[in-house]
N, C-alpha and C positions, 0 to 999 in steps of 0.2 A: 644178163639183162640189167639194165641200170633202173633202179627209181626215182623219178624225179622228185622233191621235195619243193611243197610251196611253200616259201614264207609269209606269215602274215606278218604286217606292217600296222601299227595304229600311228592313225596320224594326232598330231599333236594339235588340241584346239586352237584355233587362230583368235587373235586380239579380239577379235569383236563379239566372237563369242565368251570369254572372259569378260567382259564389260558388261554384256547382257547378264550374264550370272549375276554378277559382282551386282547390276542394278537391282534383278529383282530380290536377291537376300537383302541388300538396304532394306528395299521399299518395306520387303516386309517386319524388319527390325524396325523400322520408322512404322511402322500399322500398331506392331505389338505395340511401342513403345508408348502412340499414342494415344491406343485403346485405353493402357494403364493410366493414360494420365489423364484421359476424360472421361473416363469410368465411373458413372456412380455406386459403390463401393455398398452402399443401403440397401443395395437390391439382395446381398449376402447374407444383408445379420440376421435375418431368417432361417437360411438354410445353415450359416452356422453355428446358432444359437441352437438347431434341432439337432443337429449331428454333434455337441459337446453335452445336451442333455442326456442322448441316447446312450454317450460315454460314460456319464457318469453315474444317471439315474436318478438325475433330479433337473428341475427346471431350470435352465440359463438361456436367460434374454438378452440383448443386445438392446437397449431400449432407446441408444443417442443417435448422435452421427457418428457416422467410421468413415474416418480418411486412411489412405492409404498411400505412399508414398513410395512403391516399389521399384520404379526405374531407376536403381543406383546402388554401388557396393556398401552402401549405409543405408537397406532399406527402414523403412518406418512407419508407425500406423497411432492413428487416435481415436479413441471410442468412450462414446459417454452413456452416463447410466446403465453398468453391468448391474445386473442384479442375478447372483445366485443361491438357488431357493432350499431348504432344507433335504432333507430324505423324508422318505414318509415316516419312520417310525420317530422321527422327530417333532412332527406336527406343523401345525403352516409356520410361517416367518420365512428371513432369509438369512440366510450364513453369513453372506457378506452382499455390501452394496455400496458401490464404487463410482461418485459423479463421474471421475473421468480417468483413462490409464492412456499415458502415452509411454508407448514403447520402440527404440531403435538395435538395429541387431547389425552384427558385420554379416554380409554377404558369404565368403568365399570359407569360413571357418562350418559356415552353415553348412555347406553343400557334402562338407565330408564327417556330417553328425554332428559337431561341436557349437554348440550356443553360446556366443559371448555378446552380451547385452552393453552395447552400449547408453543405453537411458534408459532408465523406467521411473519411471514420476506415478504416483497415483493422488491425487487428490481428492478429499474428502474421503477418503476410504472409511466403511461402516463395517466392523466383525462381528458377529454375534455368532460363540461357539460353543459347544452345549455335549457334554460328555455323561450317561445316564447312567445309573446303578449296577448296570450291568457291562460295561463296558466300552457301547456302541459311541463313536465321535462323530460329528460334523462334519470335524475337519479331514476324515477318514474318506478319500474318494476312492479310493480300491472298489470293484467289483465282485470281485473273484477271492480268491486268497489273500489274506493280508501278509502285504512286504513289511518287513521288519529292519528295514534298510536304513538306516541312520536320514535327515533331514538334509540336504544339499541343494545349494540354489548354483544358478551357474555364475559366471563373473558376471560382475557389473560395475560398470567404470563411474556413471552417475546413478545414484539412487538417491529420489528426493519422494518423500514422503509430508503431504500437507496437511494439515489438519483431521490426525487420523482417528478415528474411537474402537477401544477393542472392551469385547464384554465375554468374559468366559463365567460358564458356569458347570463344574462340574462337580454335579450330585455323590461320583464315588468318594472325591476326598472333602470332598462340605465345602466346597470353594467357591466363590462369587468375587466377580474381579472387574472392575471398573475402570478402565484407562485410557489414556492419550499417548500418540506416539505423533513423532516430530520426525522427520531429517531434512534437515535445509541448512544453509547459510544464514540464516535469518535471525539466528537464536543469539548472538551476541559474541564478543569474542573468545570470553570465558568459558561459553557452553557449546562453540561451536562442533554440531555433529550430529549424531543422533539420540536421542531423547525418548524412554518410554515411561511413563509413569502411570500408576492407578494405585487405585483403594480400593477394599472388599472387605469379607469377611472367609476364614479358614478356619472351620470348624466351631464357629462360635467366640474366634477370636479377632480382634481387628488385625484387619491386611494391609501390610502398605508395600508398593516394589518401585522402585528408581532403578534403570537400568540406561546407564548412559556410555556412549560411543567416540570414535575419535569420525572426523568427516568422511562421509559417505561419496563425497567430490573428486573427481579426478583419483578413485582408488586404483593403486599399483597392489595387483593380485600375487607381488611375489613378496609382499613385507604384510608380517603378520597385522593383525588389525587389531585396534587396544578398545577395551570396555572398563567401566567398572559397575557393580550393580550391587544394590542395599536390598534385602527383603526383611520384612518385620512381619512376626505373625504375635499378636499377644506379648508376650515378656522374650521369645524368642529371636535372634536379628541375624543373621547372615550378612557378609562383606565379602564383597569378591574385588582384586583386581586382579587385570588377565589379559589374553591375548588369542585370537585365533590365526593361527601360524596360514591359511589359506582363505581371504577371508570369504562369508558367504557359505564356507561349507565346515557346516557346523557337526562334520560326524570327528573334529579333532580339535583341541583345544586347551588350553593351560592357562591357570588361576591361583593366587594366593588367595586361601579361603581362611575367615575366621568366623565361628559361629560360638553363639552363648547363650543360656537360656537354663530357667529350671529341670527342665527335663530332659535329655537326650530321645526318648519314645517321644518329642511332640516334634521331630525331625520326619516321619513316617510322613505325615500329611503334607512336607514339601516333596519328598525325594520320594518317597510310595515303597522305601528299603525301609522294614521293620528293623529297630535298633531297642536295643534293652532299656526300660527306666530306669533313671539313673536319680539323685541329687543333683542340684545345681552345674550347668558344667560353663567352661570357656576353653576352648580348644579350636588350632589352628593348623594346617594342611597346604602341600601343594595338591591340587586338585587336578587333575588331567584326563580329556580321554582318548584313547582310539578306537573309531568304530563302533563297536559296542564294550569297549572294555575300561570301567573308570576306574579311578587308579587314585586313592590317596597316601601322598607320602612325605615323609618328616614330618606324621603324626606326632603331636605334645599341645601337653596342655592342662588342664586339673579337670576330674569329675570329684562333687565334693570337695572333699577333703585330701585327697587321694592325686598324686598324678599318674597322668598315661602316656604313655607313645606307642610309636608303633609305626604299622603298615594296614592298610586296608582295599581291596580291589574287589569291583562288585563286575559280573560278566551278565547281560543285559539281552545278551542274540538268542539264546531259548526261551522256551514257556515259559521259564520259573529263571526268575534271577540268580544265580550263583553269588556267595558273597564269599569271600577269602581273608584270612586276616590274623596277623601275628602282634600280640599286645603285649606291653611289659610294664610294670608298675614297681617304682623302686621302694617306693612306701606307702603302703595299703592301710588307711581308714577300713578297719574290718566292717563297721557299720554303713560305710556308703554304697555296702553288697545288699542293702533288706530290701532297699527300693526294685532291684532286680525280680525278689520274690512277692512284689507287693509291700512290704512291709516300710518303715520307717526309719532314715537314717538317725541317728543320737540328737536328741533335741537340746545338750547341754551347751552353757554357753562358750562361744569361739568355735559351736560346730555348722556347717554348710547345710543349710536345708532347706526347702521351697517352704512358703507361705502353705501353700495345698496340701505337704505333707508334713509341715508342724500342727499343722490341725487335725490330722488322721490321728498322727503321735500322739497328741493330747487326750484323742476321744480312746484308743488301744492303751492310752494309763490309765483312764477314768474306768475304763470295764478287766484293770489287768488281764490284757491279753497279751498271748505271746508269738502267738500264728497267725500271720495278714491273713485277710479276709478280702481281699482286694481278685475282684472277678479277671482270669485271664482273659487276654484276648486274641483266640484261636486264631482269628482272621488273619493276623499279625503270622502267628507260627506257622502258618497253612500255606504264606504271600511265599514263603523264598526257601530255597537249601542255603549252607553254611558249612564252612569249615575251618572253625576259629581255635588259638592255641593262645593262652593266656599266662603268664607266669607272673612271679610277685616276688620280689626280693626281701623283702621284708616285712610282717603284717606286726599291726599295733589296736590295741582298746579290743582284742576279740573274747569270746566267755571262757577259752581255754586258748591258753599261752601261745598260739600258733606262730613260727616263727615265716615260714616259707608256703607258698605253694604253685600246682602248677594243673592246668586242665586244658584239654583239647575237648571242644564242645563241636557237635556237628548236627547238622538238620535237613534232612532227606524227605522230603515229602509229611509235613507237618509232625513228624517223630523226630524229636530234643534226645540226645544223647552227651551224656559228660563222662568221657569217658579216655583216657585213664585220668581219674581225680585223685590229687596228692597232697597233703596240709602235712609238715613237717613240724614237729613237735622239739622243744630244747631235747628230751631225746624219745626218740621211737617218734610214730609218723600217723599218721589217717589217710587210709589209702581204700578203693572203690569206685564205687559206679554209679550213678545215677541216671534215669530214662523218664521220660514226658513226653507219651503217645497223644495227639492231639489228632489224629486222624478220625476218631470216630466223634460220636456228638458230644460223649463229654471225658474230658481229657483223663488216662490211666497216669499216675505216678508211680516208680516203681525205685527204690535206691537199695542199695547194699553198700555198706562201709563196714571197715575192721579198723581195729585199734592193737597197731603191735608195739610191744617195750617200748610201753612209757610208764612213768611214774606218776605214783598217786601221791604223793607232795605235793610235786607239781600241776597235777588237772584238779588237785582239792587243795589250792596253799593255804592253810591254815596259823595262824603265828606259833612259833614255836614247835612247829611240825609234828606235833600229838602224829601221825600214821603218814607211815613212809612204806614204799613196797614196790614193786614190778604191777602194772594192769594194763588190763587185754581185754578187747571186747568187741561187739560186733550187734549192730543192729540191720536188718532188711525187712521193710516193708515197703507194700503195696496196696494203692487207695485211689478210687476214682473219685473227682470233683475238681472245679472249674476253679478255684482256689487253693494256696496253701492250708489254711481250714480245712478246707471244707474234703481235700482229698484225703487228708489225715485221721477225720472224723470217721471214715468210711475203710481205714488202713486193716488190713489182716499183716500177721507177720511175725517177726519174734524180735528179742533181744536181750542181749546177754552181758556181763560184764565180768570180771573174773581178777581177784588178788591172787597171783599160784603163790605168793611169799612177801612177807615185809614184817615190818613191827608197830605197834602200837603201845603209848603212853599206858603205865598198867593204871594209872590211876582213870585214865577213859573207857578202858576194858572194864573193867571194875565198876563204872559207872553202866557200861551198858548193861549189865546184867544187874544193875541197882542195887548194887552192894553199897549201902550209905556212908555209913562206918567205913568203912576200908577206903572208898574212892574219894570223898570230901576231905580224908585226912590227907592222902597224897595230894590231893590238891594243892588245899593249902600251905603243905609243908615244902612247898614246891617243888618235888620230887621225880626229878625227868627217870626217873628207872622205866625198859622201856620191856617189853616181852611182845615175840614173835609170834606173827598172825602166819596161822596154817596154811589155810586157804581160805579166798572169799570167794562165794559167788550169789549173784543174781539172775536170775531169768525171769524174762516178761515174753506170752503169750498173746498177741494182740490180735482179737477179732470185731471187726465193725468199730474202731479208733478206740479200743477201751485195750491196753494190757495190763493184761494182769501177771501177777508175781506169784505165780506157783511154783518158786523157789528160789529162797532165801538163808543162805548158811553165811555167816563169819567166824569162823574159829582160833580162840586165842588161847595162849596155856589158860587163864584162869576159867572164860568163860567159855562158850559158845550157845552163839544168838543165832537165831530161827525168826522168819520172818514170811510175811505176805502180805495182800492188797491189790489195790487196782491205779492206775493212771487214766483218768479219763481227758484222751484228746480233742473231745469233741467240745467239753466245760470247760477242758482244759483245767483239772483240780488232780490234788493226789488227795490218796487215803491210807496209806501206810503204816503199817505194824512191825515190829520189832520184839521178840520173846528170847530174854538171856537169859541161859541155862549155866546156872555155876558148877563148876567141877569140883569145888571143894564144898564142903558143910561151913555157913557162916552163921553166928548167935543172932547178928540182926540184920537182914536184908529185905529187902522191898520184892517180891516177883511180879511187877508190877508191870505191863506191855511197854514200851516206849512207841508214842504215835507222830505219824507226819500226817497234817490235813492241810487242808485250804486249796488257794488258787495256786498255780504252778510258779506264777510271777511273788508270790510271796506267802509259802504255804509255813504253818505254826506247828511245830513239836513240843509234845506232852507226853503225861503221861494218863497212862485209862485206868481210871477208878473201879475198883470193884471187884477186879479181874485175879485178885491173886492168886496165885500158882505154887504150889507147894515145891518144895527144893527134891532134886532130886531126879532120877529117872532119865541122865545125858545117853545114856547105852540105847535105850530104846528112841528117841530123840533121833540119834546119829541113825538107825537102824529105817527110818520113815523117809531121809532126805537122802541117803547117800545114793542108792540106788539110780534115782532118776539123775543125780549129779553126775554119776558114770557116763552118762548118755547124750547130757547136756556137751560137758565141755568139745567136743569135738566139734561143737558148731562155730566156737572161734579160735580151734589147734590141736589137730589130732594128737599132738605128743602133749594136751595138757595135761589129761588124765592119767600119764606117765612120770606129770614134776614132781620132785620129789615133797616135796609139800600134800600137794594135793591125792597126791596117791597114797603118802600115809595117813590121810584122814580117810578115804576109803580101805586101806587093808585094816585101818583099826574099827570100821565100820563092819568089815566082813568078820572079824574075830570077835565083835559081840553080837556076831549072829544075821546083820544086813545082808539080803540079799544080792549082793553085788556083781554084776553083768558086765560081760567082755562088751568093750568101746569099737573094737576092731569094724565090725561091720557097719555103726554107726559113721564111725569115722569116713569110712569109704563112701557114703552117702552122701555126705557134705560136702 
């Protein structure tokens, strides 16, 4: 049995139904089209002026006429009198208020997301922006979570800007800014472009910024766009020229920068990146960034006295800025580092130093001090991490002969670490660690430093080198307070210093045990005969910034001196005593203390009246110091207690009877 199959057939619309169609989509593109364009457009700025308030969360009105221009692939619209209104925790006023914005856009870029702005004119445009102690901006329209998203405008082929005033005031960096901006044809041929200028005050200093532009007319979005821009805060001045390779989107960009000024720390209140006080600097940079990543390079230039180069790149897209940064210095001004710690570069003449910190200098010699006093400022240490590597070719004018050194400093959530620190010595070296916890309310300092083979010639030159020898030593303390001072004053800790061997003029040995007779004739008779220093050592004990010298040995064939006192870091004074024990029976000798007093910056040795000491009794002498000596040196080298020097001043300690104690466990302690 067959089935039949029907075909269905459509038929094809006849002409006149096509014509009908064809008429009523016209009609109704001719209805839209002339709805649009007899529209009174005023009946909206209400409901849009509610619906960008409700977005943003603060008042915008639409208070002029709005035209509107939308029948064409070059839509356009003009509106006067925007005024938009603060946030509430801002207080009444308005952000900005704008006579009038015309703006035209392409059609067909639109449709598939992309805005390219052919005109935006704003006229008479009024800012007023206002950033508070805490953080909170004006110019912050975020809702929700704040985007961290770099600033980008989209293209714009004309942008004319007339008669513009911007007024910034933000309270976190002390800033107040009074300005005018321009873009037009109008400015002359010289100047033509864009123009923003203002005056204020930055921290108490006067503000000036000139930021000027190539024309804003007919911009081709594929050729970068040139500026240059002047800022002046106080004695400080920034110079940029540059270019933004896209223009409008300012998350990239590139500049020749030169900045100059006393301070390098009075950079923090432009850029909001804490940077170290410095002396005097003038240093220059290509400046670049991407995104969030700024980048200075073919750093050079002088701080001080001192030059620098380098590299520096600060990363901006987290909470806390990241700063990076490889320095090199071929020849180091050792005094253009005090300013770092608070203190004072060298105020002598042909040295580099700000007016601000010749007068601190002045007032730190009038009260001989040695320790700034100059209050940190945590804020700073607290703002950002860090992880800087510094190196020095060469150092010159420092208190011991330093030839080299080298430190990687980093800062992790307000905790300062320099760590590993290396000061290279003509020979042997100062190597250590230093930390500055600034996390709690008031800053911990904490350092350890050793001193291995070097010479005492050389950290004590003396003319004629009266003592020459091997010295080793090691100081580690820790001290809370908000200053150099003041942390020192507060220091617990020890330190130690140690001759294992060398020699000394016999006529100064002689002297220190105040043999008169004997040492005044070598003297004079100019007599470099020299005899060999056993061992020396000192230790200091420091609790609450005071150490003290609860031990004090130098032993030479004729003499050995015993000694004690206190250092006080907080007066900043020594007190020092020195008692030479003769080995031999002399007819006329003095045993009379030798003392050091006064201020640390210029303290006076004598001698103490009164105090004579009968000759005699070195056995029992040795037999009082040796023991703890045993105990001490392993705190700056466990094999000291084994040199041969210093170890036969302990086994001749133990043969007359000194209680003398294995170092071994101490040693393992350390």
């Amino acid at each position: 049995m067959r089935t039949r199959i029907r075909e269905t057939r459509f038929k094809r619309p006849s002409n006149r139904s096509l014509a009908w169609t064809g008429a009523i989509a016209a009609t109704l593109v001719a209805a839209v089209a002339l709805f649009l364009i007899l529209f009174d457009w005023n009946y909206l700025r209400g409901p849009i002026g509610r619906f960008a308030s409700a977005k943003t969360g603060r008042e915008i009105v639409l208070a002029g006429d709005l035209r509107v221009h939308a029948f064409s692939l070059k839509p356009s619209a003009s509106v006067q009198g925007i005024r938009i209104g603060n946030p509430k925790w801002a207080g009444a006023g308005q952000t900005a208020d704008i006579a009038k914005l015309d703006v035209q856009v392409k059609l067909l870029p639109l449709l598939v997301g992309q805005v390219v702005l052919l005109n935006l004119q704003l006229d008479q445009p009024s800012v007023d922006l206002l950033r508070d102690r805490e953080g909170r901006a004006t110019w912050d329209f975020s809702t929700g979570k704040k985007s961290n998203k770099p600033f980008r405008m989209p293209p714009i082929r004309r942008f004319v800007i007339n008669d513009g005033h911007l007024k910034i005031t933000d309270q976190k960096r002390k800033l107040v800014l009074n300005g005018e901006v321009n873009a037009t044809e109008e400015m002359g041929r010289a100047g033509r472009g864009f123009l923003m200028t203002g005056d204020g005050s930055l921290n108490g200093n006067k503000f000036l910024l000139r930021i000027q532009g190539g024309p804003l007319l007919n911009v081709d979005t594929r050729k970068p766009y040139p500026f240059d821009a002047d800022i002046r805060s106080g004695a400080t001045r920034v110079t940029a020229k540059g270019a933004i390779p896209k223009p409008f989107d300012l998350a990239q960009f590139s500049m020749n920068v030169t900045a100059r000024g006393p301070d390098l720390g009075d950079l923090y209140d432009l850029t909001g990146v804490a940077l170290p006080n410095t002396p005097p600097y003038n240093l220059s940079g290509r400046l670049s960034r991407d995104e969030h990543l700024y980048k200075i390079e073919n750093l050079g230039g002088r701080v001080g006295d001192s030059d620098l180069s380098g590299f520096i790149s600060v990363e901006t897209g987290e909470e806390r800025p990241y700063l990076k940064a490889d320095l090199r210095t071929r020849n180091l001004d050792f005094d253009d580092l005090a300013a770092i710690f608070g203190g004072v570069p060298s105020r002598k003449a042909g040295e580099t130093v700000s007016a601000e910190q010749a007068a601190m200098g002045k007032q730190m010699a009038a009260q001989r001090r040695l320790l700034p006093d100059s209050t940190l400022n945590v804020t700073k240490i607290r703002s950002l991490d860090a992880d800087v590597r510094y190196r020095v070719a060469a150092i010159h004018d420092a208190m011991l002969p330093l030839r080299s050194g080298d430190v990687t400093v980093k800062l992790d959530h307000g905790l300062l670490s320099a760590i590993p620190l290396t000061l290279d010595l003509p020979q042997g070296k100062i190597t250590g660690q230093a930390h500055l916890n600034a996390r709690a309310a008031t800053p911990v300092t904490d350092i350890d430093l050793r001193l291995s083979n070097a010479r005492l010639e050389q950290l004590i030159p003396i003319k004629g080198e009266p003592l020459a020898g091997s010295f080793v030593g090691r100081i580690r303390l820790k001290g809370a307070g908000n200053s150099v001072h003041r942390a020192a004053a507060n220091a617990d800790g020890e330190m130690l210093a140690v001759v294992p061997s060398g020699e000394i003029r016999e006529a100064f040995a002689e002297l220190l045990g105040i043999n008169v007779t004997k040492g005044l004739g070598l003297l004079f008779s100019k007599d470099q005969g020299a005899v060999p220093i056993r061992c020396g050592v000192a230790h200091f004990t420091a609790r609450n910034g005071v150490l003290t010298a609860d031990r004090i040995v130098f032993d030479t064939k004729p003499v050995l001196a015993t000694g004690g006192g206190t250092i006080n870091l907080d007066s900043e004074t020594l007190d020092l005593r020195v008692q030479g024990h003769s080995k031999e029976l002399r007819l006329v000798r003095l045993l009379s203390p030798i003392t050091v007093k006064g201020p640390i910056m210029g303290p006076k040795v004598g001698i103490e009246t009164g105090k004579v000491v009968a000759q005699g009794g070195v056995a029992a002498v040795l037999a009082s110091v040796i023991n703890p000596l045993a105990l001490l040196l392993p705190f700056v080298d466990p094999g000291l207690a084994k040199d041969a020097s210093c170890a036969a001043l302990i086994a001749e300690a133990g043969r007359d009877g000194a209680p003398v104690k294995t170092v071994a466990s101490k040693a393992a302690r350390r």
